[in-house]
Steps between C-alpha positions, in 0.01 A plus 500: 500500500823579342427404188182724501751796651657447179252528264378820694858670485474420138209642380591842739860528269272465187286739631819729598656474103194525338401853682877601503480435099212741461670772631877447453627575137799223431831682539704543244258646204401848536153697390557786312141646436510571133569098453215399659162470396180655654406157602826472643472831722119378570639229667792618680273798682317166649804472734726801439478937538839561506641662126908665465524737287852576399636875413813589345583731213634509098803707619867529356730255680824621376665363117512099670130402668198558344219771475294307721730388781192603808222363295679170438612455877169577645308268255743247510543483916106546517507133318751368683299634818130320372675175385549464838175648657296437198339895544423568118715804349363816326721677304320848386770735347849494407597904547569684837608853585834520393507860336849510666610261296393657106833665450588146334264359204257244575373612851134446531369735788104523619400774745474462854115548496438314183686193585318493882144543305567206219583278790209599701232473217701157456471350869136636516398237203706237735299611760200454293554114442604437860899583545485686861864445571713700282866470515753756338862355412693798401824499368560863415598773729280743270212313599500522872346836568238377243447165639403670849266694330293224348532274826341757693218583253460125484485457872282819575280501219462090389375193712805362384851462721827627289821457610863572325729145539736660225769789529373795675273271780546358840601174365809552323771734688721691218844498566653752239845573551568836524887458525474301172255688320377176350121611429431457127609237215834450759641149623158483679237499261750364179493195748122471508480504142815271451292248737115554354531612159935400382374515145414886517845609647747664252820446746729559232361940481550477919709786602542669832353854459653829551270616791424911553462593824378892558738712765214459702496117483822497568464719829216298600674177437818639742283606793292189483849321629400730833112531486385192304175632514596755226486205236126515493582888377707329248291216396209750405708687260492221277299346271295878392440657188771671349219793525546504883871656418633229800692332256376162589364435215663129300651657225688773779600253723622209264742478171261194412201480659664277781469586882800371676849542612563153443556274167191378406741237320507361860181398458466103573135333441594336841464877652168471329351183613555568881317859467205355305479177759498769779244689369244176427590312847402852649176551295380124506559463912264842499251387264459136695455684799231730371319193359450371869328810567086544476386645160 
């Protein structure tokens, strides 16, 4: 009788790996959709709807990161994020809105509405082949009010579920400093690169800006100390067109491009590491969750 328990326990755990192998991609190797071959997505929609799609921006990061600081964080955490979900990646374009940021050469900028319609035309073909759960990882503040849009035309329009796991979404809580004013190409994000992409940093042109605040920053800034609510005044006077006349525009508020009161010579790739491993642990425990759930 044991002996026959045995062989029965046995054949249920090769039953158990076998199915688990179908649909569990192996951790550690992630699936970025333009390496993988129609066959490949075929197969995967067999077991799998869930896609990321990562947004970020070709944007001037002050004289020391690179051009495409946003783009290279969101692609580069969205891998980190399916080698350990195995949900296949779609990158679809490498610009954002970031107008704001023109006043220094480089800056790539889409419009609001032209940017939400590429990536709807995009997730519709998705759609198409089977992708119904549609995941945004964001990582640029430009983004957000657009990445709302298309979630809600997804959701209200589509069969298919979409959902933001990136900045701007219910799974990752910002936590700008306002005291610091580290927002852009600071000790923050000049850590992100120095952990996912060292070889692009130029941390011998880091310099700590000479920041511009208008009078009426300023008076903002000194009555926040009594009615912090006041800071959300202050946070929407920046990052407009110089057009608006807020003076929140880059080139106003920044000698260099660079968002902070702090030395972005500061910067440690350690910094860098523990923000990125935050931001997977969070999106990974959400996505395993949602996998539980009925399609």
């Amino acid at each position: 009788m044991a002996q026959s328990k045995s062989k029965v326990l046995a054949a249920l755990a090769l039953i158990f790996l076998f199915s688990s192998s179908l649909y569990a991609q192996p951790a550690g190797k992630p699936l970025l959709l333009q390496e993988m071959t129609w066959t490949d997505v075929r197969d995967y929609l067999k077991t799998n709807d869930m896609v990321i799609i990562p947004l970020g921006s070709t944007e001037q990061h002050g004289p020391h990161l690179p051009l495409g600081v946003d783009y290279y964080v969101a692609l580069d955490t969205a891998k980190l994020i399916s080698a350990k979900t195995g949900v296949v990646v779609a990158p679809v374009v490498m610009a954002g809105y970031s107008f704001y940021h023109s006043g220094f050469p480089g800056t790539l900028s889409l419009k609001p509405e032209t940017l939400e319609e590429v990536l709807y035309e995009t997730v519709e073909t998705l759609i198409k082949y089977g992708f119904h759960r549609i995941m945004f990882f964001n990582y640029h503040g430009g983004n957000n009010v657009i990445q709302e849009n298309i979630i809600y035309r997804i959701n209200q329009t589509t069969e298919a579920t979409a959902i933001a796991v990136g900045y701007g979404g219910p799974i990752q809580k910002s936590e700008e400093d306002a005291e610091s004013f580290d927002w852009h190409a600071g000790v923050e994000e000049t850590s992100l690169i120095l952990y996912l992409e060292p070889q692009l940093a130029r941390m011998e042109r880091a310099e700590k800006p000479v920041i511009h605040f208008t009078p009426q920053m300023e008076e903002l800034r000194e009555l926040a100390k009594k009615d912090p609510e006041l800071m959300n005044v202050w946070n929407s006077l920046f990052g407009v067109p110089a057009e608006t006349k807020k003076g929140g525009a880059s080139h106003e508020i920044s000698s260099n491009g660079v968002w902070s009161l702090k030395d972005p010579k500061m910067a440690k790739p350690e910094i860098g590491e523990k923000a990125v491993k935050g931001m997977v642990e969070r999106a990974v425990k959400f996505i395993e969750a949602w996998k539980q759930a009925r399609k």
